[in-house]
C-alpha positions in Angstrom: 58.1 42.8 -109.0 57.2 46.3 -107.9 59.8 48.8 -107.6 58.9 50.9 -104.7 60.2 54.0 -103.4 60.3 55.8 -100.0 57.5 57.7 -100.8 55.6 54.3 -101.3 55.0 55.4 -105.2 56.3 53.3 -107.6 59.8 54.9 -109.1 58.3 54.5 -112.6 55.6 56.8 -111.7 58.0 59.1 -109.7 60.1 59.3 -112.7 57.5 60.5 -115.2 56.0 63.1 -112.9 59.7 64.5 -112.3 59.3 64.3 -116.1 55.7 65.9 -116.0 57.0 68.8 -114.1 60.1 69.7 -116.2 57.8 69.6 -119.5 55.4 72.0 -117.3 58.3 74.2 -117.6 59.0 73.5 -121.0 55.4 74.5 -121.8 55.6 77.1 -119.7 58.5 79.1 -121.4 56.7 78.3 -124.6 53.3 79.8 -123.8 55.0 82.8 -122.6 56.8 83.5 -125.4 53.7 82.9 -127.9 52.0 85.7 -125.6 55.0 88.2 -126.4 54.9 87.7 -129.9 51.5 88.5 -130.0 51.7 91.3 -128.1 54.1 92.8 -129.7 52.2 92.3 -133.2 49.2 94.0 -131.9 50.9 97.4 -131.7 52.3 96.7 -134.9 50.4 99.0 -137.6 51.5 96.3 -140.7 48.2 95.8 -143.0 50.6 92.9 -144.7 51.1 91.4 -141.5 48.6 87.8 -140.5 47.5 88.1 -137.1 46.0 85.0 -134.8 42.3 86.2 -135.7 42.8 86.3 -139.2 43.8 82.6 -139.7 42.9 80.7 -136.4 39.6 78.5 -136.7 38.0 77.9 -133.8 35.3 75.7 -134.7 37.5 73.5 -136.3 40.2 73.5 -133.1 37.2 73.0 -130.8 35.9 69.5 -132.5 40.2 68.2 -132.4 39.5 69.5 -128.5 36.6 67.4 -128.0 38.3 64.4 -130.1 41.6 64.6 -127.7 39.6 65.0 -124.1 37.3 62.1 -124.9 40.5 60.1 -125.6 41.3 60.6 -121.9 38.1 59.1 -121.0 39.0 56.2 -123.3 42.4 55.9 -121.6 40.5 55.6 -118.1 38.4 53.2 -119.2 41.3 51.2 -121.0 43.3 51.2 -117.5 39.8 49.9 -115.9 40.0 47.1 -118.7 43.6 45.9 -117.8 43.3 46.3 -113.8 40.5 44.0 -114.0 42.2 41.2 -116.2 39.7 42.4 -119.2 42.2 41.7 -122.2 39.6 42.5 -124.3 38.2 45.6 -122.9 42.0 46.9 -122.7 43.3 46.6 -126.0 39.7 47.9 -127.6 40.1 51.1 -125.6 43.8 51.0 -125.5 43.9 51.2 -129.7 40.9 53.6 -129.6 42.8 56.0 -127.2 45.8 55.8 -130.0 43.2 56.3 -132.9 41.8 59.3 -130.9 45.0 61.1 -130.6 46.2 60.1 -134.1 42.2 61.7 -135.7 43.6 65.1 -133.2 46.9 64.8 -134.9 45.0 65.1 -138.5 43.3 67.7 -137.0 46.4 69.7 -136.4 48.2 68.7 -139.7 45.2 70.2 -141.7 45.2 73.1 -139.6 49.1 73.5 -140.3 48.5 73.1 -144.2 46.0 75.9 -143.8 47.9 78.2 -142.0 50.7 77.7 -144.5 48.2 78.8 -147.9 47.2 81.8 -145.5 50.7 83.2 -145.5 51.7 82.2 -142.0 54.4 79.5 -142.3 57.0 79.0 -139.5 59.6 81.5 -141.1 56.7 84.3 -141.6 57.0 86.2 -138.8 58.0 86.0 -134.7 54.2 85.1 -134.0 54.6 81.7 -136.5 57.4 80.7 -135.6 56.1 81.2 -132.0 52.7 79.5 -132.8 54.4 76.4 -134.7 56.6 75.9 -132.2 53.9 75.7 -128.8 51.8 73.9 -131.0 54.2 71.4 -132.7 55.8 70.6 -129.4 52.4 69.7 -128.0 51.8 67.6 -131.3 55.0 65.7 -131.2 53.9 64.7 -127.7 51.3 63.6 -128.5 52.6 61.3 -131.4 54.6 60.2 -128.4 51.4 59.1 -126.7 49.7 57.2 -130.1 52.8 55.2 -130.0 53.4 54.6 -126.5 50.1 53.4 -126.9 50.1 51.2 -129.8 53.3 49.2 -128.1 51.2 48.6 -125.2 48.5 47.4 -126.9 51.0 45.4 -129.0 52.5 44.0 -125.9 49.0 42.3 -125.0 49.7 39.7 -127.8 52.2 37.9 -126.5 52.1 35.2 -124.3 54.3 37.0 -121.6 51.6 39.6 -121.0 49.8 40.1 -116.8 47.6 41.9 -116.0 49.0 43.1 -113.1 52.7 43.5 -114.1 51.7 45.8 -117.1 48.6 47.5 -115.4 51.4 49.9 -113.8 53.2 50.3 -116.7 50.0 51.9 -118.6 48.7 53.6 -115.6 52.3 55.3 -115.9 51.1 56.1 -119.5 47.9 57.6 -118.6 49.5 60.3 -116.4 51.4 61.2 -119.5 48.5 61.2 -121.7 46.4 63.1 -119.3 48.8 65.6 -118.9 49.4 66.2 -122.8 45.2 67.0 -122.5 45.8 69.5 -119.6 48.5 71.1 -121.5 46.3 71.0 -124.5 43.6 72.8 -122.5 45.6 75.6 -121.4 47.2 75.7 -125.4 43.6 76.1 -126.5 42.5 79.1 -124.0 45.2 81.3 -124.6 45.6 80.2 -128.4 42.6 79.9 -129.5 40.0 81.4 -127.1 41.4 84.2 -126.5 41.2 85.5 -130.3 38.1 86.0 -129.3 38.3 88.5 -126.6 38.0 92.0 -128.0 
């Protein structure tokens, strides 16, 4: 039973890009104020206090990059798998899209032990608190994701499982996962990257 609506789109997907959009505000507000507290720690003459270039790793955050954008491919090829009545092919790529954004999420919990033996915990200063918070929001969604994930894959065990009924429902789960990559993308540029820029 599909569950159009006038637009022709399936409410289920209307209802998570309504979602998408208010996290792109969400995300928004957050990036913007990461990039004030920065600023205003740059003009701050503090030898004591940590600054993004003395703790970030960017080798390290560029291999959890790479490890969360090929999970989208994995997610592609997952939805391929179920549109096509591949069980098989579904559930292999379906659980390696879940392990892929549970290896970024080790990724990000290392990274967060090291930060915290630099100095810079979330109660350190406005730029931690500011950094944990764009970059834990983006982590708890992706935790999300794993499990969203790991249901569906779930789901294909049981004898109540088609193809075609529960092709929408992960399609509608690969627009979120996709757009917790995008919003990882743009996390990484201004986070990350742009530490590097003189």
């Amino acid at each position: 039973m599909t569950h159009e609506t006038t637009t022709g789109i399936d409410n289920r997907k209307m209802a998570l890009w309504v979602m998408i959009g208010s996290e792109c505000m969400l995300f928004g507000s957050l990036i913007i104020n990461y990039l004030i507290q920065v600023h205003q720690i740059a003009g701050v003459e503090n030898p004591d206090l940590i600054r993004p270039a003395q703790v970030i790793n960017v080798p390290v955050t560029s291999l959890s990059t790479f490890v969360l954008l090929m999970s989208s491919l994995a997610m592609v090829l997952s939805l391929n798998g179920l549109q096509h009545g591949d069980i098989a092919q579904f559930r292999k790529w379906c659980f390696g899209t879940a392990g892929l954004g549970a290896i970024f999420l080790g990724f990000q919990a290392y990274e967060f032990t090291e930060f915290y033996w630099e100095g810079l915990g979330l109660t350190a200063n406005n730029f931690g608190a500011a950094f944990f918070l764009l970059t834990g929001t983006h982590g708890a969604h992706v935790l999300v994701g794993v499990i969203w994930l790991l249901i569906m894959g779930g789901w294909s065990y049981r004898t109540s499982f088609q193809s075609e009924h529960h092709s929408i429902l992960l399609e509608v789960a690969g627009l979120y996962w996709h757009f917790v990559d995008v919003i990882w993308i743009i996390i990484f540029t201004v986070v990350y990257l742009f530490v590097l820029a003189p």
